[in-house]
C-alpha positions as CSV (number, residue, x, y, z in Angstrom):
1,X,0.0,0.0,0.0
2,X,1.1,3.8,-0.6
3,X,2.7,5.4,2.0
4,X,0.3,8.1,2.0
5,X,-2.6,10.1,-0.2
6,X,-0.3,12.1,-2.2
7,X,3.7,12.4,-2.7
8,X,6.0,15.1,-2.9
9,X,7.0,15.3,-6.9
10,X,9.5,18.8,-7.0
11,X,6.7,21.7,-6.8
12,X,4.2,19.3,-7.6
13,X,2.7,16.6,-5.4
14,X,1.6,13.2,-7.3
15,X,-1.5,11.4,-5.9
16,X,-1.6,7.7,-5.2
17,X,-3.9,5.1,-6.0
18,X,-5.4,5.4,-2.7
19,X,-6.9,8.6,-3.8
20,X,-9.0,6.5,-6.0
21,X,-12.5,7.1,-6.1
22,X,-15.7,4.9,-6.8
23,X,-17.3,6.3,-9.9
24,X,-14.1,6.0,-12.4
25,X,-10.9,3.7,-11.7
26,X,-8.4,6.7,-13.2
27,X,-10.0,10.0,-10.9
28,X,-9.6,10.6,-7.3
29,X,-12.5,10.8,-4.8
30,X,-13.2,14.3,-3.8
31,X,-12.0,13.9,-0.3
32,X,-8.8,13.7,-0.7
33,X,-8.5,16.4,-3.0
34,X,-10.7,18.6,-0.7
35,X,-8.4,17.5,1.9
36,X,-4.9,19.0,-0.3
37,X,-6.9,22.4,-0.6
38,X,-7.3,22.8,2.8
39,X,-3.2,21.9,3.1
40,X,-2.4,25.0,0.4
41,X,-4.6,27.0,2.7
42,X,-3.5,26.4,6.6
43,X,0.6,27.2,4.2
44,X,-0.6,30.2,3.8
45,X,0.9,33.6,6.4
46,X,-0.5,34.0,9.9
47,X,-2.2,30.5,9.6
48,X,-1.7,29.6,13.4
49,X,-3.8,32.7,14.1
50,X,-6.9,31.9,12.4
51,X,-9.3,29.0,12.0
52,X,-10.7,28.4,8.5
53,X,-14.4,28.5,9.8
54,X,-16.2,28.2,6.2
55,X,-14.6,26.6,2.7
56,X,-17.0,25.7,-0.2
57,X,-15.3,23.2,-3.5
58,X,-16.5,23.7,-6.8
59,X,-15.5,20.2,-8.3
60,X,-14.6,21.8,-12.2
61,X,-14.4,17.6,-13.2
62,X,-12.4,14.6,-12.8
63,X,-9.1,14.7,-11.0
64,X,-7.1,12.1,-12.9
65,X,-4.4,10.1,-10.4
66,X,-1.5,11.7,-11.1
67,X,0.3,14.5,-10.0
68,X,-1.1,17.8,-9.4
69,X,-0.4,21.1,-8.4
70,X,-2.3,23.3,-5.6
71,X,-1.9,27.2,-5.0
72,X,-3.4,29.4,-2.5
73,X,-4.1,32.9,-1.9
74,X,-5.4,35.7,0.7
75,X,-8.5,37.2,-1.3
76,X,-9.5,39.7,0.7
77,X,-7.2,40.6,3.8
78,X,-8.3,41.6,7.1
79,X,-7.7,42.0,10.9
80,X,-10.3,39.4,12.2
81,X,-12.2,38.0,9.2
82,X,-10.0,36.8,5.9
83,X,-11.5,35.3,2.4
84,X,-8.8,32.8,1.6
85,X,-8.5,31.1,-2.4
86,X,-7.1,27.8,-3.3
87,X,-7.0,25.5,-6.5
88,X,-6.0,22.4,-7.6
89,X,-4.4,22.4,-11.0
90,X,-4.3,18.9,-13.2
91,X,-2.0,19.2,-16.6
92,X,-3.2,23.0,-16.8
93,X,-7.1,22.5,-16.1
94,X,-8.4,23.9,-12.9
95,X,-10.1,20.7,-11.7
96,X,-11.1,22.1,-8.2
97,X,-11.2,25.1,-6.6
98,X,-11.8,26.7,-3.0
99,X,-13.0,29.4,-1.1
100,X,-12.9,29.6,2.6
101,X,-13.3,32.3,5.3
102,X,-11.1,32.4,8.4
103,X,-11.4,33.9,11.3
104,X,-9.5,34.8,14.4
105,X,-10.6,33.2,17.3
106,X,-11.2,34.7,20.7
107,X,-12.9,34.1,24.1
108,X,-16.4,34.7,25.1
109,X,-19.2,33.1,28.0
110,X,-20.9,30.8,25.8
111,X,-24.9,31.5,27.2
112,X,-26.6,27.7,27.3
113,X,-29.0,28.3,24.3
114,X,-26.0,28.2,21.8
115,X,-24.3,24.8,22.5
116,X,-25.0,22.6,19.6
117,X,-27.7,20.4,20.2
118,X,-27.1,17.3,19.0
119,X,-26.5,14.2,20.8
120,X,-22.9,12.7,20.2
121,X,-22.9,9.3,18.7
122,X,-22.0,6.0,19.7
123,X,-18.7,5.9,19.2
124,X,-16.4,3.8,16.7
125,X,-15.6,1.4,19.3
126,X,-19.3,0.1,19.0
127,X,-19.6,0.4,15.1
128,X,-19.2,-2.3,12.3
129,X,-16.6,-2.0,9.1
130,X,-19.7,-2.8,6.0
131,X,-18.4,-3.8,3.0
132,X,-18.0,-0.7,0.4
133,X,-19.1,-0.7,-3.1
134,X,-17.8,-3.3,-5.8
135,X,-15.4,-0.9,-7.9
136,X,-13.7,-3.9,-9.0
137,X,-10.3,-2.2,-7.6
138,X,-8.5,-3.5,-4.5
139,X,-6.5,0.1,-3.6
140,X,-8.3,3.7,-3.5
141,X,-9.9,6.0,-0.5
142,X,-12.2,3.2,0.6
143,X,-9.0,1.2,1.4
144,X,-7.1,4.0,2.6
145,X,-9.3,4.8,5.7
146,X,-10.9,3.4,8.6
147,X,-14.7,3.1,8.5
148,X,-16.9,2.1,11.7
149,X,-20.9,2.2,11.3
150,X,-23.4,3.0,14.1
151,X,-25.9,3.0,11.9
152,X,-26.4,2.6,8.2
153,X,-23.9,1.2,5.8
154,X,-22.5,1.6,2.3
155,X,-25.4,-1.2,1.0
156,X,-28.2,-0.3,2.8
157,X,-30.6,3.0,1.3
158,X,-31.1,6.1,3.7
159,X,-29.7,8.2,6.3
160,X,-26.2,6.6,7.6
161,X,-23.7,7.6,10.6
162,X,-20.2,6.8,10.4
163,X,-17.0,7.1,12.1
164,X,-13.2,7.6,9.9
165,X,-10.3,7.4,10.3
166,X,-7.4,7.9,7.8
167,X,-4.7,4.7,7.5
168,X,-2.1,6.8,5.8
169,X,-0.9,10.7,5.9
170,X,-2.4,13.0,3.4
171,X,1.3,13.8,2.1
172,X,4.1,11.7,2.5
173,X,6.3,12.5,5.6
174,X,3.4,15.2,7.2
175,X,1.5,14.3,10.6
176,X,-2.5,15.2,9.2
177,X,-3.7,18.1,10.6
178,X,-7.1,18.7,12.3
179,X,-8.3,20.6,9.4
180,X,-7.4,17.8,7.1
181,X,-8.6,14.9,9.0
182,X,-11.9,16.8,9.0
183,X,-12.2,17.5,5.4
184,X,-10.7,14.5,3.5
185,X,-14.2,12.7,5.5
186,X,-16.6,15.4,4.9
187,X,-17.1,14.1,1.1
188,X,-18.4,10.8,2.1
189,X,-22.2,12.2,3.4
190,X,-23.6,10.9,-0.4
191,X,-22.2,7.4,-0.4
192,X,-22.9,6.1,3.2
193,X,-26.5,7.9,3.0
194,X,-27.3,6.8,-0.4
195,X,-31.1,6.5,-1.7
196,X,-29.8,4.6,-4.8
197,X,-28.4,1.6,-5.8
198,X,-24.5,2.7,-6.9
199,X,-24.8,-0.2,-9.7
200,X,-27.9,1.5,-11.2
201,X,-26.9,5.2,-10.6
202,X,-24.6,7.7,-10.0
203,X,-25.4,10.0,-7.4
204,X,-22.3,12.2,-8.0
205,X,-21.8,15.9,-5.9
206,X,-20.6,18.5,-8.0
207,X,-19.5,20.7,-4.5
208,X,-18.6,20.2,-1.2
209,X,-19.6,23.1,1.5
210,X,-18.1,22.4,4.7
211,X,-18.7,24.9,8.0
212,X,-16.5,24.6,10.7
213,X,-17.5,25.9,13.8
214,X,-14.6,24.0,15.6
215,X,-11.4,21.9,14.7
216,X,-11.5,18.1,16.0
217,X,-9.6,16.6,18.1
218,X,-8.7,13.0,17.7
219,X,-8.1,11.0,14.6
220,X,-11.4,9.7,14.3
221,X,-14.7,11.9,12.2
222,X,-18.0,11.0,12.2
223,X,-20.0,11.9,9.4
224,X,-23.7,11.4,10.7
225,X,-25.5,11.8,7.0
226,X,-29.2,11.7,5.1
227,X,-29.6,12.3,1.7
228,X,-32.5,14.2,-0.2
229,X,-33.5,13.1,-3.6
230,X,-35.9,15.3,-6.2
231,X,-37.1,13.3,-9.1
232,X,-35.7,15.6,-11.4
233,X,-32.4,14.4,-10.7
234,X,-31.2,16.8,-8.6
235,X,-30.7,16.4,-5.0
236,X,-28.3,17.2,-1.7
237,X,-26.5,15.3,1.1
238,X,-26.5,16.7,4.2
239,X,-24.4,15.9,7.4
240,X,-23.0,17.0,10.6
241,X,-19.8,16.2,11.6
242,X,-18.4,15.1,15.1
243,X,-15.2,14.4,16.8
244,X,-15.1,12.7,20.0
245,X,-16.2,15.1,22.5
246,X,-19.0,16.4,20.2
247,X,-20.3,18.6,17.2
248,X,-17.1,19.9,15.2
249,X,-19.8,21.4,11.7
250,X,-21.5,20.6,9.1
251,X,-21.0,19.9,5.7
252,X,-23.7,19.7,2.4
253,X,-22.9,18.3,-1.1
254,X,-25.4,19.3,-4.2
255,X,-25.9,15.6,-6.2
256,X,-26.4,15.3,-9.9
257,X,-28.1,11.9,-10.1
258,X,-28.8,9.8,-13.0
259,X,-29.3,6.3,-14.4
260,X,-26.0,4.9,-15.5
C-alpha cells in the first residue's frame, strides 16, 4: 500500500492510487483532494492565528491520479475576518477550486442556548466495518481509511452515521492536521447515506460546503449523514460532523443523479 494520499514530486505533489474514487478507476474521490486544498490553505501567512471556519469546492471535473499542483491565496485581507483562495491544477485545467473564510478566534461566555444540540454518537468502538461498493479495484480512499458504522452502511438505502479514520498521511512525511482529517471525511455524506443503488446510478456531488464551527480533536470523524433526492435528478446530502467530544460542523454536497 502507498505510504500516504499524495507524494512530494519537485513543486508538484503526485496522488496515489489510494486517492482512487468509486465512480471511475483513473480520478480521485473528492475527499482527498478537498483534503490537499485545505493543506495550500493552513501554508498560507498568519495561519496559526486563524481558523478556517467556512470553505466551499466547486468540483470543475475529474481529478485524474496523477500529479497535481495546488496554490493558495489571501483574497481579501483583514484584521479578524480573511477570504482565503485555493485551486487544484491537473495538466493545466483547474479541476477544483476553493473558497474559505477564516477567522481569528477569541474568548467569550458561551450563554446555554447556543451549544450545539445534538446528541454525540455512539462511538467507533461500537460500530461495524460494512463492505463498500464493488469498484472492482483493490486500492483507493475506501482502502485507505478506517470506516466504523453505528448506523447505516454503504449497502443499505437512507440516512447513515459513520465514524473515519485515515490509514495513511495526506502527504508523504506530514502528521495530518485537524483541518485535514476533517475534510478528507466530509465528502463521504452521499455514499454512506445513499437512496440509490451505486450499480444503477450515480449519485455524483458536483461541491462540497463544509462549515467549521470547531477543529476536532482526535483521529477519528464522524459523518452522521441523510440524503435528499428530487425526481428531477437533482438532489443534496446533508451531514454533521463530530469528533469525539461532540459537534465539530456541518457539511452539504449538491448531487447530480442519473441512471447509468
Amino acid at each position: 500500500m502507498p505510504a500516504a494520499f499524495y507524494e512530494p514530486d519537485g513543486e508538484l505533489l503526485r496522488a496515489t492510487e489510494l486517492t482512487r474514487g468509486p465512480w471511475d478507476p483513473g480520478a480521485q474521490h473528492a475527499g482527498p483532494p478537498a483534503a490537499l486544498l485545505g493543506w495550500a490553505l493552513e501554508r498560507l501567512p498568519d495561519a496559526d492565528e486563524f481558523q478556517v471556519s467556512r470553505v466551499t469546492f466547486e468540483i470543475l471535473g475529474p481529478v485524474p491520479i496523477g500529479p497535481v499542483r495546488v496554490r493558495a491565496e489571501v483574497v481579501r485581507p483583514g484584521r479578524r475576518v480573511q477570504m482565503l483562495g485555493a485551486e487544484l491544477e491537473v495538466e493545466g485545467r483547474v479541476a477544483m477550486r476553493a473558497s474559505a473564510w477564516r477567522i481569528r478566534p477569541g474568548e467569550i461566555e458561551l450563554p446555554e442556548a447556543a451549544r450545539a444540540a445534538e446528541a454525540l454518537p455512539p462511538g467507533p468502538e461500537t460500530g461495524d466495518e460494512h463492505p463498500f461498493f464493488d469498484t472492482g479495484q483493490e486500492l483507493g480512499y475506501h482502502a485507505a481509511m478506517d470506516w466504523s458504522f453505528v448506523a447505516g452502511g454503504f449497502r443499505e438505502q437512507g440516512p447513515a452515521t459513520c465514524w473515519l479514520r485515515m490509514r495513511q498521511p495526506l502527504v508523504a512525511g506530514e502528521e495530518p492536521s485537524p483541518l485535514q482529517r476533517l475534510l478528507v471525511a466530509a465528502d463521504v455524506g452521499n455514499g454512506i447515506s445513499a437512496v440509490f443503488q451505486p450499480g444503477r446510478h450515480l449519485f455524483v456531488n458536483v461541491d462540497l460546503t463544509v462549515g467549521i464551527e470547531r477543529m476536532p480533536v482526535g483521529e477519528w470523524i464522524c459523518v452522521d449523514a441523510v440524503t435528499v433526492a428530487q425526481p428531477h435528478g437533482i438532489g443534496s446530502a446533508e451531514s454533521v460532523l463530530f469528533d469525539g467530544q461532540g459537534r465539530v460542523g456541518r457539511g452539504l454536497q449538491t448531487l447530480l443523479i442519473s441512471e447509468r
